[in-house]
C-alpha positions in Angstrom: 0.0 0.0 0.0 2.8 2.4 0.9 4.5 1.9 -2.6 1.2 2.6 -4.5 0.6 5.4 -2.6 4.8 6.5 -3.5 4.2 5.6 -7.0 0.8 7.5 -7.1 2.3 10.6 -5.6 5.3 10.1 -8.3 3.1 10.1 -11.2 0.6 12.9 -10.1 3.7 15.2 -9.7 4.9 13.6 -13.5 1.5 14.7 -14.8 1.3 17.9 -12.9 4.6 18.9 -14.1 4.1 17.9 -17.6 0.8 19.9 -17.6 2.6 22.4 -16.5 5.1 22.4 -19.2 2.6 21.8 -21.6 0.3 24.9 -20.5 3.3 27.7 -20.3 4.0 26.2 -24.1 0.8 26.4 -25.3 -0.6 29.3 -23.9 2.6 31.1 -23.1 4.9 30.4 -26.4 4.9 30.9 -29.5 1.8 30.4 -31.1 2.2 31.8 -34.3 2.9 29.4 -37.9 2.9 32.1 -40.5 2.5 35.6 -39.4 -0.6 36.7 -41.4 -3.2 40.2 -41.8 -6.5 39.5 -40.7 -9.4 41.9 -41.5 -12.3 41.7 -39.4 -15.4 43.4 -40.6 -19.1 44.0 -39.4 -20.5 40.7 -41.0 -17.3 38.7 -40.2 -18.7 36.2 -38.2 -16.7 34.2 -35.6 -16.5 30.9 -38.1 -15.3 33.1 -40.4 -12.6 34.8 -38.1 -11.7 31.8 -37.0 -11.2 29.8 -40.5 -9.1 32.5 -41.4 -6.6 32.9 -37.9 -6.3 29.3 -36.8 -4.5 27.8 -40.4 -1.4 30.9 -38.5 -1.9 29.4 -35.3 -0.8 26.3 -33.5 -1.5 25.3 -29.7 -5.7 25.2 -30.9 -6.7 23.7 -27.5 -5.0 26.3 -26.2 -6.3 28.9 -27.9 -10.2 27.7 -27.7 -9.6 27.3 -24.0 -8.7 30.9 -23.4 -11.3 32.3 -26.0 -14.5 30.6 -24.2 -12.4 32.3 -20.6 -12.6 35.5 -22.2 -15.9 35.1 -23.9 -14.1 36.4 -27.3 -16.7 34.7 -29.5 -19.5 37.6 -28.6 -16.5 40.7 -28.0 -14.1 40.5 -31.1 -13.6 43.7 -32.6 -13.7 44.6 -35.8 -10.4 45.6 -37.1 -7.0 45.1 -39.0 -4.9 42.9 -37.1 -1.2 41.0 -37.8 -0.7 38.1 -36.4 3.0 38.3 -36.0 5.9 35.7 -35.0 6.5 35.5 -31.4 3.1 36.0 -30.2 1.2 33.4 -27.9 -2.2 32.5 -27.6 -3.0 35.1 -24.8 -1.9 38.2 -26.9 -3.7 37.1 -30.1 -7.1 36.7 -27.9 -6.3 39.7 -26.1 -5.5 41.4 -29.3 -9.0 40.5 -30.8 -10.7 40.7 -27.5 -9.2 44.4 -27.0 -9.3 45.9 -30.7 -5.2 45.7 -30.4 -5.2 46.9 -34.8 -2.5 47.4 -36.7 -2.9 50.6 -38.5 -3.2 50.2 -42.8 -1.6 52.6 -45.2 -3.9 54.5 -46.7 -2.9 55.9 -50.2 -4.7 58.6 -52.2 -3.5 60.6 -55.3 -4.8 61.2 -58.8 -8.5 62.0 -57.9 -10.7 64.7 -59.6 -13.7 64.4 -57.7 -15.0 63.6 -54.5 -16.4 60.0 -55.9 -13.7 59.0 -57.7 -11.8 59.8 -54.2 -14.5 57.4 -52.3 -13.7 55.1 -54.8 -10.2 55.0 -54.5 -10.3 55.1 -50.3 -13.3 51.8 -49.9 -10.8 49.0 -50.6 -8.3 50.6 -48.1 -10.8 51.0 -45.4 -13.8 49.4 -43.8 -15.9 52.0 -44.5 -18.0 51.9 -48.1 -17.7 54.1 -50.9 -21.4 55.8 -50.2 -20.5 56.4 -46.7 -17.4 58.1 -47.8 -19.6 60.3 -50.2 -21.6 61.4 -47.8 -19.4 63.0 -45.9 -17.1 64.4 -48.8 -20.5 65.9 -49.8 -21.7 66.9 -46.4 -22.4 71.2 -47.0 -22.7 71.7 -43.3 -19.6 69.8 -42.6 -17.9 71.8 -45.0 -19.0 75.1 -43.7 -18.0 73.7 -40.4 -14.7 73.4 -41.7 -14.2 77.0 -42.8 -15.2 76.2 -46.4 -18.2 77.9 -48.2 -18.9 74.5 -50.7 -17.8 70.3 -50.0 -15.8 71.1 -53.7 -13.6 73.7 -52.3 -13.5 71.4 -49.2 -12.1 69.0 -51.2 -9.1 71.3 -51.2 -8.1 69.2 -47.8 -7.4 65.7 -49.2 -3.2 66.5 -50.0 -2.0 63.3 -52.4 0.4 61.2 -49.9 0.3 57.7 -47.9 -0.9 58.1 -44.4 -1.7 55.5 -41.6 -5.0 54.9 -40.6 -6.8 52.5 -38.6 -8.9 50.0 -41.2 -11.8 50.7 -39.1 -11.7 54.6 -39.0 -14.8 56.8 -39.5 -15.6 58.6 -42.7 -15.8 62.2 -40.1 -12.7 60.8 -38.6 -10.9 60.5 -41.9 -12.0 63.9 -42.6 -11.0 65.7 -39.4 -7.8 63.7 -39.9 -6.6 64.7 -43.3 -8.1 68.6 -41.7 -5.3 68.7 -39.6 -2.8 67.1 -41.8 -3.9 70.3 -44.2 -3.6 72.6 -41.8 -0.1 71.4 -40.7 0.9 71.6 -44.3 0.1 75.0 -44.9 1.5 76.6 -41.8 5.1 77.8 -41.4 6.2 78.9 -44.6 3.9 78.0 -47.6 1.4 80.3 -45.6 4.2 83.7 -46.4 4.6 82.1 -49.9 1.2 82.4 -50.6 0.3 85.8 -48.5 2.9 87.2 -51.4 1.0 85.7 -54.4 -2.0 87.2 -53.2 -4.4 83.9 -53.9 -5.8 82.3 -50.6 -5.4 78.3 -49.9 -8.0 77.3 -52.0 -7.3 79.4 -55.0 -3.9 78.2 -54.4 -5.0 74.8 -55.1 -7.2 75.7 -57.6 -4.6 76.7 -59.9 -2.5 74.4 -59.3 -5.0 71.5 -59.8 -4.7 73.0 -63.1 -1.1 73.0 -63.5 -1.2 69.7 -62.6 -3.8 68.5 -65.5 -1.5 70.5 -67.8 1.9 68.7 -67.3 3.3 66.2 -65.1 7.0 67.3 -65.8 8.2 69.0 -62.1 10.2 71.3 -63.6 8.2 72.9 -66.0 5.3 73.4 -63.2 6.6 76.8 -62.2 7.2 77.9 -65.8 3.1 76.8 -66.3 2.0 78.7 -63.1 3.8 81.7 -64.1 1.9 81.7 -67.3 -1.5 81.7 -65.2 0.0 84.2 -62.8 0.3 86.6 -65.8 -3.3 86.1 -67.1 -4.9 86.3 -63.7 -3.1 90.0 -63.0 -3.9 91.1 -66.3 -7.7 90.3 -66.7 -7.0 87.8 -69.8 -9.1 84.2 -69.7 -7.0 81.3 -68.6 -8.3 79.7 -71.5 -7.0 76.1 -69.9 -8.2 73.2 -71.4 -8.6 70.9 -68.7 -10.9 73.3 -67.3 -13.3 72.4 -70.3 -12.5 68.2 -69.5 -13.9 69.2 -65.8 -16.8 71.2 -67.5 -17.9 68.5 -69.0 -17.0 65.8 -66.6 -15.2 63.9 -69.7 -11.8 63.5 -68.4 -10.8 61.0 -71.0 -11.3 63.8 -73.4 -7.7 64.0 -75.8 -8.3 66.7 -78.0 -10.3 69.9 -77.1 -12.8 71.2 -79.9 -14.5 74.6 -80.6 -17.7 73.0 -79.6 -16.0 72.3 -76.5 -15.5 75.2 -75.4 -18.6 76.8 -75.2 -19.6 74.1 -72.6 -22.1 76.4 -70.2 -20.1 75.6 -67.2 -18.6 78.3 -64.0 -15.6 75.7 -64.6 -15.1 77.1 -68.3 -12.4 79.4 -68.7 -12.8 79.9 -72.0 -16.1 81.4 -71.1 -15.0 82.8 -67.5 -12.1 85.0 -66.7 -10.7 84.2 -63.4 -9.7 81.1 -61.5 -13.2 78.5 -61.4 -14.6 77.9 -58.1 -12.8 75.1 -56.4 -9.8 72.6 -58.1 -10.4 70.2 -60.4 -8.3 67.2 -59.2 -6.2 66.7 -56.1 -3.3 68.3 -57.3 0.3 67.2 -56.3 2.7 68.5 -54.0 4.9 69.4 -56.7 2.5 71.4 -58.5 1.2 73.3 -55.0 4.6 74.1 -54.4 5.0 75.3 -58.6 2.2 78.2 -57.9 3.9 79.4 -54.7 6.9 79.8 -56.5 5.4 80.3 -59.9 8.3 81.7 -62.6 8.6 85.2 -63.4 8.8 85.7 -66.9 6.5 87.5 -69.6 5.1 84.6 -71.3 1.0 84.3 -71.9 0.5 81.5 -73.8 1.8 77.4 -73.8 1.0 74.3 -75.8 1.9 71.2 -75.8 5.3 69.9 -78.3 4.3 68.0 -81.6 7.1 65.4 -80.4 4.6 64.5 -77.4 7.3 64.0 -74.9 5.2 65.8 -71.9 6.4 69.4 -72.1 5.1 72.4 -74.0 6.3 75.3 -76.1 5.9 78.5 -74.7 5.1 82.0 -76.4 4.9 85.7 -75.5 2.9 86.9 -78.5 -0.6 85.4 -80.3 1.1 85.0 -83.6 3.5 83.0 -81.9 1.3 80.5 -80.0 -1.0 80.1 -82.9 2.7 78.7 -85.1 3.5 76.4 -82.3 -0.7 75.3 -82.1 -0.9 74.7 -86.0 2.6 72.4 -85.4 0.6 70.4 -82.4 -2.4 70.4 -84.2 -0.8 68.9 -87.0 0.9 65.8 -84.8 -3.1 65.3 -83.7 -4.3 65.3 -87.3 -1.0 63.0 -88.3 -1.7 60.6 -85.0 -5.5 60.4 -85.9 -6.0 61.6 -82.6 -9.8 62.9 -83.4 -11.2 63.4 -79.6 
């Protein structure tokens, strides 16, 4: 009796060591196979979260032990996580338990218009492409902001990558990129601008224009000193994406004379002055162009029959109109017919 009671005590301490060992490694080692993203969103059901985290994950028993303990089933979060080498089974419950996310890059350039900008934000983000719209559209938020219309608010969104958390709100992202604008302008692009006499939006404004008219960085200033001229002496900008925007055809090549009598505030061919609010998110490069616009006494531009990106500049009509029969001609040659 005394050596079954020995051998007893023996093997309970065994077993109680062993579960021991066998708990701190499955709850407090490494738990992770393949670090992986996981997005979580409102209709993600717990099946579904879990059919796409356990293939990662090792120690299962483990892991289902500590989920039913913390009742994670009915509290995940939805979210953006990484499951990431070196975690255990506690921190990737806690992390879903707790809303632990990993924040997403969020990238957004080459937009006209507040849509296209939804469209371009929805797969990046929880949030859907009409909920982004709705805001972007909001009048009162706009005025709330400082601006008189949503399409000179749009004058906030500056092309860049910035980190957001997948599961941010479409008035968070706003207020967010608000401050981001604001940061941008204060300090010394603020005195830049004070001396061109244009105010932030017009700022943008024209150079959402520039923008549409060349993608070449160092012609940009050369551009925006052409606009500077017209706009300080009463001419028409006469630019021609202005007319694309007008008509909301921005796959428009060639601009006809049909074109431009488009009844639109945004034609200027038809309106002298800058039109009410940009017509794309213009770059960095080209914001920076109009504060520091060239000095030099040329009026007109158009584009180089060799199509290489960069125009041909002129001081007098008769001048232009040479260099517009030469691109004209390239058009014609290229059957380039709209």
């Amino acid at each position: 009796m005394k050596k079954i009671l020995i051998w007893t005590f023996v093997v309970g301490i065994v077993l109680g060591a062993a579960v021991a060992v066998w708990g701190v490694i499955s709850f407090k080692g490494n738990a992770v196979v393949a670090e992986r993203e996981l997005f979580v969103g409102r209709d993600t059901s717990y099946e579904q979260l879990m059919d796409s985290l356990k293939p990662s994950l090792k120690h299962h028993l483990a892991f289902d032990l500590y989920a039913e303990r913390l009742g994670l089933e009915e509290s995940y979060k939805v979210g953006h996580y990484v499951v990431k080498d070196g975690m255990n089974v506690i921190e990737v419950v806690r992390m879903l338990k707790l809303g632990l996310q990993t924040p997403v890059n969020v990238t957004m350039n080459n937009v006209k218009i507040p849509a296209q900008l939804a469209g371009k934000l929805a797969p990046q983000l929880e949030a859907d492409s009409v909920e982004l719209v709705e805001v972007f559209t909001d009048e009162a938020l706009a005025k709330e902001l400082g601006f008189d219309s949503p399409l000179t608010m749009f004058s906030i969104f500056l092309p860049n990558t910035y980190e957001f958390y997948w599961t941010v709100k479409p008035r968070e992202f706003v207020d967010r990129m608000y401050r981001e604008y604001k940061r941008f302008w204060e300090g010394d692009r603020d005195k830049k601008r004070e001396r061109s006499g244009l105010d932030r939006v017009e700022v943008a404004t024209l150079a959402s224009i520039v923008y549409e008219e060349t993608r070449k960085v160092d012609e940009m200033p050369r551009v925006a000193g052409v606009y500077m001229n017209r706009l300080r002496t009463g001419m028409p900008l006469q630019a021609d994406p202005t007319i694309k925007y007008a008509m909301q055809d921005f796959g428009l090549r060639r601009i006809l004379n049909r074109h431009l009598k488009t009844p639109s505030p945004y034609n200027t061919y038809l309106n002298r002055g800058l039109p009410p609010s940009p017509i794309c998110m213009p770059s960095v490069e080209a914001i920076d162009a109009v504060l520091n616009f060239e000095k030099h006494d040329y009026l007109f531009f158009c584009a180089r029959p060799t199509f290489d990106g960069y125009h041909n500049f002129a001081k007098t009509y008769s001048e232009h109109l040479r260099n517009a029969r030469a691109y004209q001609a390239e058009l014609n040659k290229r059957n380039i017919k709209k």
